[in-house]
C-alpha positions as CSV (number, residue, x, y, z in Angstrom):
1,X,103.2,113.8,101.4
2,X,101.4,110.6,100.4
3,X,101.3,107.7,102.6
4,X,100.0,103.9,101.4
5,X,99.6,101.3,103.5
6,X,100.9,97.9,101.6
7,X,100.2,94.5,102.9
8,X,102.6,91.8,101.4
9,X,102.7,88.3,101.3
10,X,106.1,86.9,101.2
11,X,107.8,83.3,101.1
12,X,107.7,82.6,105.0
13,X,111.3,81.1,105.1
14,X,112.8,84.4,104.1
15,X,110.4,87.2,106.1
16,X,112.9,88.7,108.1
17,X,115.5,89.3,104.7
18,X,112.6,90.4,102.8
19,X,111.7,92.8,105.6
20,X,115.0,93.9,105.7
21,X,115.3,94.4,101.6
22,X,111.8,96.7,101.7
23,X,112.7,98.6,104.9
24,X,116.0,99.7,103.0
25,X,114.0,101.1,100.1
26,X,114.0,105.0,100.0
27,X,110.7,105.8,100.7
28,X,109.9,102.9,102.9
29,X,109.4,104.5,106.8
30,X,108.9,101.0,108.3
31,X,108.1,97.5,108.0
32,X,105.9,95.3,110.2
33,X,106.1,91.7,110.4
34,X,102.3,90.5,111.2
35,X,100.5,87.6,111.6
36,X,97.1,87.1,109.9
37,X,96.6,87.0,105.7
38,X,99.9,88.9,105.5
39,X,103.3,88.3,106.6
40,X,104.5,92.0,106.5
41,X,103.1,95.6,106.0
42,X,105.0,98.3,105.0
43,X,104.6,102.1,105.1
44,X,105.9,104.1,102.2
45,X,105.6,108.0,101.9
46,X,106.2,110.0,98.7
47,X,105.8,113.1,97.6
48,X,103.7,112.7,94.5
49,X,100.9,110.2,93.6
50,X,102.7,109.0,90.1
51,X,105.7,107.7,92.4
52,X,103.9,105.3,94.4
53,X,104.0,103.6,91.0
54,X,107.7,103.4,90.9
55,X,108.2,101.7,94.8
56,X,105.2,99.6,95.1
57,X,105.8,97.8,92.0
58,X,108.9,99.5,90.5
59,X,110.8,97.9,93.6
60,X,109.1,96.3,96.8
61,X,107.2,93.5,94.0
62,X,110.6,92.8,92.2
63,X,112.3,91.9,95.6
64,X,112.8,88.4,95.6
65,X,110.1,86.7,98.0
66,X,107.4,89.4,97.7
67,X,104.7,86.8,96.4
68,X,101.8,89.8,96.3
69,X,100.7,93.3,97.8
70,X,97.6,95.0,98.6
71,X,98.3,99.0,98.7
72,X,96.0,101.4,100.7
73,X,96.2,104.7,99.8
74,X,95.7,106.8,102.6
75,X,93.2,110.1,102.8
76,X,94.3,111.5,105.8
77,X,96.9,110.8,108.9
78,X,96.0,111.0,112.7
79,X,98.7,110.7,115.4
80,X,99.2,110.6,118.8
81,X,102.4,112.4,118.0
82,X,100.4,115.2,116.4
83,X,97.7,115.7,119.1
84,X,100.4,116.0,121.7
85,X,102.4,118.8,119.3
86,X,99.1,120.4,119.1
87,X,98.3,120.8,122.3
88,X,102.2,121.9,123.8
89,X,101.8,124.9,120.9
90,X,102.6,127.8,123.6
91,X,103.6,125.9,126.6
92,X,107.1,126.3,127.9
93,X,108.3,122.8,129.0
């Protein structure tokens, strides 16, 4: 599983429908409205590299408002959610 990080800038009037219109997207897991430089981030996972091409600017730049993105590709995923799995392996709750 592949997991990018994209920041987007959006029309400001219209961030929550935006928001809504990426987090609907397939392979969109959620969508963060932030303050700073950007007005949302979004995580997509996909299975293969190639397809990254086909949400990032196949679909989440063709959504009206998305005014630009800035994609992070990530190399490798820590979680709190993980550590705790790891360490209840053998441990009858």
């Amino acid at each position: 599983m592949i997991t990018a990080i994209v920041l987007i800038k959006t029309s400001v009037d219209r961030i929550p429908e935006i928001a809504e219109s990426i987090a609907a997207l397939d392979s969109v897991s959620e969508v963060f409205s932030v303050t700073g430089t950007y007005d949302l981030i979004a995580m997509v996972r996909v299975k293969a590299h190639d397809d990254l091409a086909d949400v990032i600017p196949g679909r989440i730049s063709k959504i009206p408002g998305v005014e630009a993105t800035d994609t992070h590709v990530a190399f490798r995923t820590y979680s709190q959610h993980d550590l705790e799995a790891a360490f209840a392996i053998g441990l009858d709750s």
